[in-house]
Backbone as CSV, one residue per row, in Angstrom:
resi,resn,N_x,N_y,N_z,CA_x,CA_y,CA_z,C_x,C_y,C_z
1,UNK,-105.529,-78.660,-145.938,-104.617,-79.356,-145.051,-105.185,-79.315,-143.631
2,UNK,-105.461,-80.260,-143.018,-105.844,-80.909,-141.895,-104.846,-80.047,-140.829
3,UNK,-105.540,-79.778,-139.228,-104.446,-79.191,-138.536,-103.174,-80.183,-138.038
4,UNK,-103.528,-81.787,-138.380,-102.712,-82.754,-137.747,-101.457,-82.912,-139.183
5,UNK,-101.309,-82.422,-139.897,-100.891,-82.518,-140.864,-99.729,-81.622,-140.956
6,UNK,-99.641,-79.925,-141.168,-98.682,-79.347,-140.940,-97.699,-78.781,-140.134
7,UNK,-96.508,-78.023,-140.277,-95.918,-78.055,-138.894,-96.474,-77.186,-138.104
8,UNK,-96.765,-76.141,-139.058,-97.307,-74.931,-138.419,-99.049,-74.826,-138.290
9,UNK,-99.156,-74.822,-137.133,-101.307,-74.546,-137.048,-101.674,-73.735,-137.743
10,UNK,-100.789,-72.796,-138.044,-101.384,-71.425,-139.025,-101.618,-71.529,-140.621
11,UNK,-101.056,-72.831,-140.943,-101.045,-74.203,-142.478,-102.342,-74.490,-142.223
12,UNK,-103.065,-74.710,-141.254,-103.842,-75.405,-141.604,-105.399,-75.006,-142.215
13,UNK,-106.025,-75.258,-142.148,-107.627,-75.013,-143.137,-108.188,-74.506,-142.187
14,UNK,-108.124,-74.421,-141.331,-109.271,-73.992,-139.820,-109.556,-72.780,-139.616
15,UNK,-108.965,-72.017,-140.537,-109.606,-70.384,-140.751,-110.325,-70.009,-141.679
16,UNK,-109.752,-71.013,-142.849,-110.828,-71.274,-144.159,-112.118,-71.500,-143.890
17,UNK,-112.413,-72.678,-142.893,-113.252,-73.789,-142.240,-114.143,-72.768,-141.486
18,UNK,-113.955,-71.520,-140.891,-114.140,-70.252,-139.954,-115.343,-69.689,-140.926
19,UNK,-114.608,-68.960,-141.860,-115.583,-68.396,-142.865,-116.284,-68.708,-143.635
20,UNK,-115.807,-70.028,-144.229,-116.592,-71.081,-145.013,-118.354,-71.655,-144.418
21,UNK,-118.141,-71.764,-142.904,-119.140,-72.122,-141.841,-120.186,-70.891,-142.112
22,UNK,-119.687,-69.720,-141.948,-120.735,-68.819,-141.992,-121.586,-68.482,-143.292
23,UNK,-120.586,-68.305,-144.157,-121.168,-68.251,-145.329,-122.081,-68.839,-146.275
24,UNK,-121.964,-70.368,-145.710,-122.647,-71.896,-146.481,-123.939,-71.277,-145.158
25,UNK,-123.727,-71.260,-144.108,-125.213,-70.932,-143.155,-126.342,-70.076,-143.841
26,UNK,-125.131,-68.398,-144.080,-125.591,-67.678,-144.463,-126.718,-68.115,-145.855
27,UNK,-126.269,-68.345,-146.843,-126.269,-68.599,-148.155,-127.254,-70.141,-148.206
28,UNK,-127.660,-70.688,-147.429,-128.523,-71.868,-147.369,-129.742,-71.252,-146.505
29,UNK,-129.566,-70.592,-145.341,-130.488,-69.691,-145.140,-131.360,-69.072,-145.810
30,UNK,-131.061,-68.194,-146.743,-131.483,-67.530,-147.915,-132.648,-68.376,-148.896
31,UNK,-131.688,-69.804,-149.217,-131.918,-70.467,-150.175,-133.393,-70.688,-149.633
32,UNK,-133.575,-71.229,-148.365,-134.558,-72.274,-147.834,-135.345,-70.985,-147.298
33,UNK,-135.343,-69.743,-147.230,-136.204,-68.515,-147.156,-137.113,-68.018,-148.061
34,UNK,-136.254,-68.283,-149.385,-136.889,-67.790,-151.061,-137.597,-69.582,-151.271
35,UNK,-137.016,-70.342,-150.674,-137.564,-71.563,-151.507,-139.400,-71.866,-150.954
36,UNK,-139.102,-71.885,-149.506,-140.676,-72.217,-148.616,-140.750,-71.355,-147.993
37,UNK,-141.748,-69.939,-149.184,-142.409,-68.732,-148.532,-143.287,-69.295,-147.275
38,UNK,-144.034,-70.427,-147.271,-145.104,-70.410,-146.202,-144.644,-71.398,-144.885
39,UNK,-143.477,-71.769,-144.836,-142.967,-72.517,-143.687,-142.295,-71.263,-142.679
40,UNK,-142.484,-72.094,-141.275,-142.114,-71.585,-140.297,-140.920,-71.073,-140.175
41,UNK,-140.256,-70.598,-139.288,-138.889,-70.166,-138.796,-138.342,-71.778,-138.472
42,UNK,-139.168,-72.193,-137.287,-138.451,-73.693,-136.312,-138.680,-74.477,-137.768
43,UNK,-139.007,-74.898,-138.773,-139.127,-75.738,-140.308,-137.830,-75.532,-140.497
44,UNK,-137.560,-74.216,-140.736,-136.607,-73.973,-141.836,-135.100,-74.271,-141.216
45,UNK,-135.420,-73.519,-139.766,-134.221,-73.735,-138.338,-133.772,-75.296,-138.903
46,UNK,-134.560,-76.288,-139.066,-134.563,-77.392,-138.544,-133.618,-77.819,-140.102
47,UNK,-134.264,-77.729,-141.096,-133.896,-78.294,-142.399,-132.855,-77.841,-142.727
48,UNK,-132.424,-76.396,-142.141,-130.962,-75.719,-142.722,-129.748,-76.412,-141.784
49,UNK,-130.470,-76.820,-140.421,-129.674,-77.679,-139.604,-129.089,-79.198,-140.311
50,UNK,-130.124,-79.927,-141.048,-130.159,-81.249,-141.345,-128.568,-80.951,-142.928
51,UNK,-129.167,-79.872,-143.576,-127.754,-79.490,-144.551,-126.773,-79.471,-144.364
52,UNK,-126.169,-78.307,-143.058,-125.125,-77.568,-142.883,-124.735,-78.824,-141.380
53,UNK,-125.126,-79.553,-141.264,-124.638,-80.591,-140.089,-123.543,-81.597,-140.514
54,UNK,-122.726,-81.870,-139.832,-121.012,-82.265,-140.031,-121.173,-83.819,-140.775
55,UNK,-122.732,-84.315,-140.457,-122.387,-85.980,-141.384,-122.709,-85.700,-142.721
56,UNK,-123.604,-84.424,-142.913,-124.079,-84.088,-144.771,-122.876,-83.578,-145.189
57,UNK,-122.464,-82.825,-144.706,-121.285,-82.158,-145.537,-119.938,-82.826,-145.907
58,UNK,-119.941,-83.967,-144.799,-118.644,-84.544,-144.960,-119.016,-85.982,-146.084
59,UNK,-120.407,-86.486,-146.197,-120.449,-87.380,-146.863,-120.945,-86.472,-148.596
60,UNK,-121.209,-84.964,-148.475,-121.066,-84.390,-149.509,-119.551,-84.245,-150.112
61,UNK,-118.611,-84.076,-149.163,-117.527,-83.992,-149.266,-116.794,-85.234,-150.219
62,UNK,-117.002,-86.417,-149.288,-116.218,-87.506,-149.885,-117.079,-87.639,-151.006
63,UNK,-118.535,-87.472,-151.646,-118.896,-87.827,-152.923,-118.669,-86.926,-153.798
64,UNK,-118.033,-85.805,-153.389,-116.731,-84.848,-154.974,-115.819,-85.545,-154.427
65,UNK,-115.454,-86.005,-153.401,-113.395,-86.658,-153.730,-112.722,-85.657,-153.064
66,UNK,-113.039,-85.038,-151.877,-112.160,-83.936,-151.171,-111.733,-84.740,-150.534
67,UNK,-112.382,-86.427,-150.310,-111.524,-87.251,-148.960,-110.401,-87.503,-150.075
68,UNK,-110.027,-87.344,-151.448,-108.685,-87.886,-151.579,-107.599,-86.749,-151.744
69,UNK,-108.145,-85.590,-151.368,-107.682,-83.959,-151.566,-107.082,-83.894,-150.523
70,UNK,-108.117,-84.212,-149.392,-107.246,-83.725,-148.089,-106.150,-83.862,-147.183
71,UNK,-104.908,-83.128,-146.889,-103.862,-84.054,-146.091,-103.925,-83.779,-144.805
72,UNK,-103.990,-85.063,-144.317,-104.018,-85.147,-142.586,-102.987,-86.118,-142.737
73,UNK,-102.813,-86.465,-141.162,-101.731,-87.427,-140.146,-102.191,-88.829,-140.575
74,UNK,-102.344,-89.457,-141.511,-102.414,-90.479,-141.670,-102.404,-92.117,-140.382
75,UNK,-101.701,-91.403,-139.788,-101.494,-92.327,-138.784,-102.364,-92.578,-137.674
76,UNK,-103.406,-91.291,-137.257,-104.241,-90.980,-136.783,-105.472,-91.708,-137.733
77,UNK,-105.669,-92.930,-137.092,-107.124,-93.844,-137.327,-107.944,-93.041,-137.484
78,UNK,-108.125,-92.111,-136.333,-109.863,-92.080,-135.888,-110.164,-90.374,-136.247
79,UNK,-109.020,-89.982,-137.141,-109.368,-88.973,-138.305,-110.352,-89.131,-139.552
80,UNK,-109.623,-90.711,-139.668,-110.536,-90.616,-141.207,-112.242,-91.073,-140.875
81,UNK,-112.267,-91.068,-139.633,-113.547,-91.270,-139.413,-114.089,-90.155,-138.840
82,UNK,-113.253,-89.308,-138.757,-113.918,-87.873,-138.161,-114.797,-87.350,-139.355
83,UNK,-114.883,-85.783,-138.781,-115.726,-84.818,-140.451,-114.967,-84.270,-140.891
84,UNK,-113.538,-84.623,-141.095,-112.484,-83.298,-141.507,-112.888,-82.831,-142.895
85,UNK,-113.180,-84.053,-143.117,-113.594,-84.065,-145.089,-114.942,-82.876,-145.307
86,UNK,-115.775,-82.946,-144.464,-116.896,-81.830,-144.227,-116.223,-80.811,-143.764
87,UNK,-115.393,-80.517,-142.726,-114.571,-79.435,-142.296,-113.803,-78.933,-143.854
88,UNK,-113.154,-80.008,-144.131,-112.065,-79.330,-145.732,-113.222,-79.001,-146.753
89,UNK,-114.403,-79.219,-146.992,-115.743,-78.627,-147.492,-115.808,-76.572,-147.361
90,UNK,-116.194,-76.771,-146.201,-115.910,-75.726,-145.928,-115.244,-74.721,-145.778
91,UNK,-113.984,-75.508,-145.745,-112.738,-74.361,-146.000,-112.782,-74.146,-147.511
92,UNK,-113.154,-75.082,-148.689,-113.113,-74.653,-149.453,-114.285,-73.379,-150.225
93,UNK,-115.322,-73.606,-149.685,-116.047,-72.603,-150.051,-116.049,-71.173,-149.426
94,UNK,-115.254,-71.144,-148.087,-114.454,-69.885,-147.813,-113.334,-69.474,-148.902
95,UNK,-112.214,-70.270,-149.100,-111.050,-70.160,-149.930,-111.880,-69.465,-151.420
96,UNK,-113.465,-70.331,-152.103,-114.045,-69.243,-152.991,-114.373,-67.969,-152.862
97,UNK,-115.474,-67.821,-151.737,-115.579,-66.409,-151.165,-114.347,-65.792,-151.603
98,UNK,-112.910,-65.889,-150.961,-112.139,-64.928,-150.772,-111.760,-64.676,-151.805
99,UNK,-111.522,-65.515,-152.727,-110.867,-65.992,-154.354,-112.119,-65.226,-155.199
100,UNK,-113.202,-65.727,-155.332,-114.347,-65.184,-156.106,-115.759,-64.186,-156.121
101,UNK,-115.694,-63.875,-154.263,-116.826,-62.807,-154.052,-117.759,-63.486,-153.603
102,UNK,-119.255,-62.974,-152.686,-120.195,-63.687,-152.606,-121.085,-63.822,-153.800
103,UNK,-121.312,-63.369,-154.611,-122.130,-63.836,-155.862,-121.815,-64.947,-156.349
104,UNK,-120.905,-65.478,-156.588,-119.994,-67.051,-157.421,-119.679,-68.028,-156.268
105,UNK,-119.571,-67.433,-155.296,-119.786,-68.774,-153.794,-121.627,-69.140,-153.987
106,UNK,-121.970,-68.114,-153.781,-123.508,-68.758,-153.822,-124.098,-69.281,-154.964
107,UNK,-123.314,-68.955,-156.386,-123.845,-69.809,-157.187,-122.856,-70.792,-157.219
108,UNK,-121.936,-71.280,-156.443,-120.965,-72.589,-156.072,-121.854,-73.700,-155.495
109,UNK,-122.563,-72.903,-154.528,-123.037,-73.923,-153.054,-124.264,-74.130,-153.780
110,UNK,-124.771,-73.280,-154.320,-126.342,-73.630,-155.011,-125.744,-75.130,-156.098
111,UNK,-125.424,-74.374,-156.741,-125.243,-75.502,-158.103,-124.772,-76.719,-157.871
112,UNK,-123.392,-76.979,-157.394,-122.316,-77.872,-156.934,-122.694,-78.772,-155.586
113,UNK,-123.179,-77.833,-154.686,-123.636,-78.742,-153.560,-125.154,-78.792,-153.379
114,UNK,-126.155,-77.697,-153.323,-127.304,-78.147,-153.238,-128.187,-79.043,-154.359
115,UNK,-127.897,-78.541,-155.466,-128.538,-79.190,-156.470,-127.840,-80.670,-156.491
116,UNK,-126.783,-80.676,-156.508,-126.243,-81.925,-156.525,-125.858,-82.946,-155.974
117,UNK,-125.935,-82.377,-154.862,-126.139,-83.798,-153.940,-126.597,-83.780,-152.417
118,UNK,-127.584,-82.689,-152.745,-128.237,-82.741,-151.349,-129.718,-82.786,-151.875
119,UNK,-130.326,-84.314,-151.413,-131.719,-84.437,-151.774,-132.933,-83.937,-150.674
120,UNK,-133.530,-82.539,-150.941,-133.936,-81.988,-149.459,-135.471,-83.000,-149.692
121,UNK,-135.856,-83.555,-150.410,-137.320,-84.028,-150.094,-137.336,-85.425,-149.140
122,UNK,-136.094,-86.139,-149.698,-135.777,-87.108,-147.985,-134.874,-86.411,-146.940
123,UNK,-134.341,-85.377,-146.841,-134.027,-84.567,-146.200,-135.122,-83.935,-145.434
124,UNK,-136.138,-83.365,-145.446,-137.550,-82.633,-145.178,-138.314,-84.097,-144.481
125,UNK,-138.059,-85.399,-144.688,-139.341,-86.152,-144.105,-138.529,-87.562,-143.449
126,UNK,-136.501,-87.087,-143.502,-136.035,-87.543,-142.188,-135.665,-86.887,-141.052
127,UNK,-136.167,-87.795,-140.022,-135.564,-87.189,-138.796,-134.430,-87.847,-138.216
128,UNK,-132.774,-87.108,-138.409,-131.825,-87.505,-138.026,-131.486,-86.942,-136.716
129,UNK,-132.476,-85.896,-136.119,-131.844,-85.646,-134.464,-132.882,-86.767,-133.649
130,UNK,-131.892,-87.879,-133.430,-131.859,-88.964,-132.840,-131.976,-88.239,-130.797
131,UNK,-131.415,-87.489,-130.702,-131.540,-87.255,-129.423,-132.635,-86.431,-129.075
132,UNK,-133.371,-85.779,-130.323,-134.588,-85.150,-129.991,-135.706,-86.290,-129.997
133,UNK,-135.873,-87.316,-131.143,-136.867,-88.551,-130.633,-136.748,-88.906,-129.708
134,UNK,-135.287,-89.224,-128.661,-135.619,-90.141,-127.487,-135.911,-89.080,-126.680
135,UNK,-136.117,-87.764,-126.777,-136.711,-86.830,-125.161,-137.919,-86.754,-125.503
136,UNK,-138.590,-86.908,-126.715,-139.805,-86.704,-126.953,-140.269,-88.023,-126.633
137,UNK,-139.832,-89.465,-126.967,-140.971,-90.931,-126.759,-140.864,-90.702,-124.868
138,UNK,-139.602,-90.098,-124.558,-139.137,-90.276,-122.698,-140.230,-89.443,-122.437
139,UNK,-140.745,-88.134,-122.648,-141.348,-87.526,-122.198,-143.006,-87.826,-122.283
140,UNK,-143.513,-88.481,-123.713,-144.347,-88.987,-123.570,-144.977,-90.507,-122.990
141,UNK,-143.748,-91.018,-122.357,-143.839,-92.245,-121.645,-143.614,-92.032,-120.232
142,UNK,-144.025,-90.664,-119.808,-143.458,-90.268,-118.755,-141.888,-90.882,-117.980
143,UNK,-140.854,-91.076,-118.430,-139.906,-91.662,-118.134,-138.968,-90.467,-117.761
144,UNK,-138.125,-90.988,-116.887,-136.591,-89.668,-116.675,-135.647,-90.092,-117.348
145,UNK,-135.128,-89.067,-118.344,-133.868,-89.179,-119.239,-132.872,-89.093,-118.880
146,UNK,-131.322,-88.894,-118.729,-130.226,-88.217,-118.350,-129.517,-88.234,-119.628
147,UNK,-128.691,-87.808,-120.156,-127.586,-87.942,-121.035,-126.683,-86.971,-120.260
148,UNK,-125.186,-88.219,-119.725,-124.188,-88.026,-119.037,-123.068,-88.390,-119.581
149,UNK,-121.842,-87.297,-119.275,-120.355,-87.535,-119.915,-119.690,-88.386,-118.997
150,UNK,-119.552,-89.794,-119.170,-118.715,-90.433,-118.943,-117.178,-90.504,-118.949
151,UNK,-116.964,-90.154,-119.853,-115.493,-90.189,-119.972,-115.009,-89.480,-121.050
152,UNK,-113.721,-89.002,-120.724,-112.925,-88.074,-122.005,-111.612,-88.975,-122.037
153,UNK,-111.514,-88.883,-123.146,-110.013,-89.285,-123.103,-108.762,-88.927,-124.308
154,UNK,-107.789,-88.688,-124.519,-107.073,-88.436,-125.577,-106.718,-89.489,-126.276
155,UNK,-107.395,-89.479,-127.890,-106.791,-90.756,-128.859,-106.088,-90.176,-129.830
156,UNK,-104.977,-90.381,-129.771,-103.647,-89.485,-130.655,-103.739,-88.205,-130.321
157,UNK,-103.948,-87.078,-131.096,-104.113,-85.725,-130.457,-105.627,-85.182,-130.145
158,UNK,-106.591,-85.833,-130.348,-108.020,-85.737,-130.531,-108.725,-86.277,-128.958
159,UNK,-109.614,-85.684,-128.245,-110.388,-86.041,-127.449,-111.139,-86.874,-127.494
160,UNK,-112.183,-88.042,-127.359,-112.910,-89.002,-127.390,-113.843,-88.962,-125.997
161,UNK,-115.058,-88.922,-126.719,-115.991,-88.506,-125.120,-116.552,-89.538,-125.271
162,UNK,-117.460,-90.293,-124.405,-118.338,-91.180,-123.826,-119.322,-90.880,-123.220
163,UNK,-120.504,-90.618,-123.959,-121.824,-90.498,-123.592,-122.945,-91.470,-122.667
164,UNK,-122.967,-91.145,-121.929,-124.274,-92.671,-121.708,-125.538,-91.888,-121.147
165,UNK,-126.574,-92.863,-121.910,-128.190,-92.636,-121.588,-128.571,-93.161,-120.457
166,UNK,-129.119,-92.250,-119.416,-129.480,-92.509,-118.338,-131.477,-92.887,-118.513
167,UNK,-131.458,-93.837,-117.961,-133.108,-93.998,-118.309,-133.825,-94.138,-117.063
168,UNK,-134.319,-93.969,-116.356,-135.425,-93.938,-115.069,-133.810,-93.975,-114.560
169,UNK,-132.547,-93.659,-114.207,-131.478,-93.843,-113.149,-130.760,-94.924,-113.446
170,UNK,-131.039,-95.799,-114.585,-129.959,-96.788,-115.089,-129.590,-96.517,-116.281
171,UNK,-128.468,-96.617,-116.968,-127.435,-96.642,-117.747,-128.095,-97.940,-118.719
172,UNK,-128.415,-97.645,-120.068,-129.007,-98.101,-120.515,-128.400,-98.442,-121.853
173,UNK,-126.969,-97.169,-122.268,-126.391,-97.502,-123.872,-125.116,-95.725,-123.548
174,UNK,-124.510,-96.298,-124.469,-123.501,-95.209,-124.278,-123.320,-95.190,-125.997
175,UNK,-122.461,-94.377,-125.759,-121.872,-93.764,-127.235,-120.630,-92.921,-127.106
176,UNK,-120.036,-93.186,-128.366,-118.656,-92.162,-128.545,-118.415,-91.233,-129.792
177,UNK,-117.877,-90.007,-129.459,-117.473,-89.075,-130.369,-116.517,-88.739,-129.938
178,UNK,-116.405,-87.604,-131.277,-115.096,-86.095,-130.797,-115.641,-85.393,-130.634
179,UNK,-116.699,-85.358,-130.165,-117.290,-84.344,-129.302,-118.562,-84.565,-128.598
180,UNK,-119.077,-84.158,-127.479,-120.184,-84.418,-126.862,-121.043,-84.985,-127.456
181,UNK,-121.900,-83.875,-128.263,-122.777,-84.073,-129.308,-123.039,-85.131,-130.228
182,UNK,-121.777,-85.462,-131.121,-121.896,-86.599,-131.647,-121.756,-87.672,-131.094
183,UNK,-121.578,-87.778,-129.887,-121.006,-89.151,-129.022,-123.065,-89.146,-128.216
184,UNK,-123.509,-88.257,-128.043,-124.947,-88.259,-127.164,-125.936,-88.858,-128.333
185,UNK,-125.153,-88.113,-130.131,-126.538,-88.637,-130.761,-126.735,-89.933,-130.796
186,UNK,-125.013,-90.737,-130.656,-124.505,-92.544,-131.324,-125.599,-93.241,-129.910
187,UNK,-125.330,-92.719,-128.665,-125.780,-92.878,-127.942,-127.289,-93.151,-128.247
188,UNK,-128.300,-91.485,-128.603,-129.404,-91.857,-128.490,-129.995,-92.724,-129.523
189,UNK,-128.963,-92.623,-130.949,-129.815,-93.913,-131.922,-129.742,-95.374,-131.547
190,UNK,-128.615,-95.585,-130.513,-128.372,-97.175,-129.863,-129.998,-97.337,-128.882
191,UNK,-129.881,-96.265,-128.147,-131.411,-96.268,-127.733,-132.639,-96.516,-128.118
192,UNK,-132.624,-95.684,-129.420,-133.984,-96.039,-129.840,-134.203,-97.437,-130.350
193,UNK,-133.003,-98.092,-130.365,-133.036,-99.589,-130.998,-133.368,-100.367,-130.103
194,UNK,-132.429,-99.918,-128.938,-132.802,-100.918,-127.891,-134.438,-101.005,-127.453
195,UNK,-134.879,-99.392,-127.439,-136.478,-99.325,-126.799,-137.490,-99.350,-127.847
196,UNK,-136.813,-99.398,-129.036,-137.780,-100.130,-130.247,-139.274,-98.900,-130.423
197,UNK,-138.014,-97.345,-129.880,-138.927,-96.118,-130.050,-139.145,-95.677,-131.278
């Protein structure tokens, strides 16, 4: 249950979502430690990032069907476009932990989610941090970057930020999230389109 959903905040999944976070880190960590003895720390940093990041988990999410599990505020649009469905992911593999121990969570997340629908070999040879390509083509084009918060604003109970790419001192593409981050990456992939980086 979504926090927009019950009466009480203390209903909701966001403590599940707490422990669930650490544990899937923990436990994918591991995985990608025993899996590529001869890769780096920053490799592995990077690939356990590309897993445990809010668009894999939530589109892992909706392909078991937790988007038809989960109850939120319906009325709230710009929920079902959030990651709650990746957030309710995670609460559920906390809710195992607590229910089943770490031995049967990790053979949960192994079996159920890594094997099954996380493909790490196009995972390993895409690059989805969109805001790390545009500081790297900016930096090798000698150019000045900015990425600046434009605007916050409240849409139903949820914040909405506004990112924009600053390029040599002009405003070049913006972007929006629920949170910085995802509003800087929408931002920097509009960029790389525009600069055809």
């Amino acid at each position: 249950m979504h926090r927009s959903k019950p009466d009480e905040p203390t209903d909701s999944n966001e403590r599940l979502e707490f422990l669930g976070d650490a544990i899937l880190g923990a436990i994918i960590a591991e995985y990608l430690f025993k899996k590529y003895p001869y890769q780096s720390e920053g490799y592995l940093t990077e690939l356990r990032s590309k897993i445990v990041r809010r668009e894999t988990l939530n589109n892992v999410a909706m392909r078991m069907g937790l988007n038809k599990m989960v109850q939120y505020n319906q009325n709230d649009k710009g929920l079902s476009r959030s990651h709650i469905f990746g957030n309710a992911l995670e609460a559920l593999i906390g809710a195992v932990y607590l229910d089943q121990g770490f031995v049967k969570t990790r053979k949960f997340i192994l079996n159920e989610l890594v094997r099954s629908y996380i493909d790490l070999d196009t995972m390993e040879s895409t690059d989805t941090n969109f805001k790390n390509q545009l500081l790297t083509w900016a930096q090798k084009n000698s150019r000045v970057l900015v990425f600046e918060t434009l605007d916050e604003k409240l849409e139903n109970t949820r914040k909405l930020f506004t990112v924009g790419i600053l390029l040599d001192g002009e405003i070049i593409t913006t972007g929006t999230g629920y949170n910085k981050k995802d509003a800087g990456q929408v931002a920097a992939q509009k960029a790389l389109e525009i600069l055809k980086a």
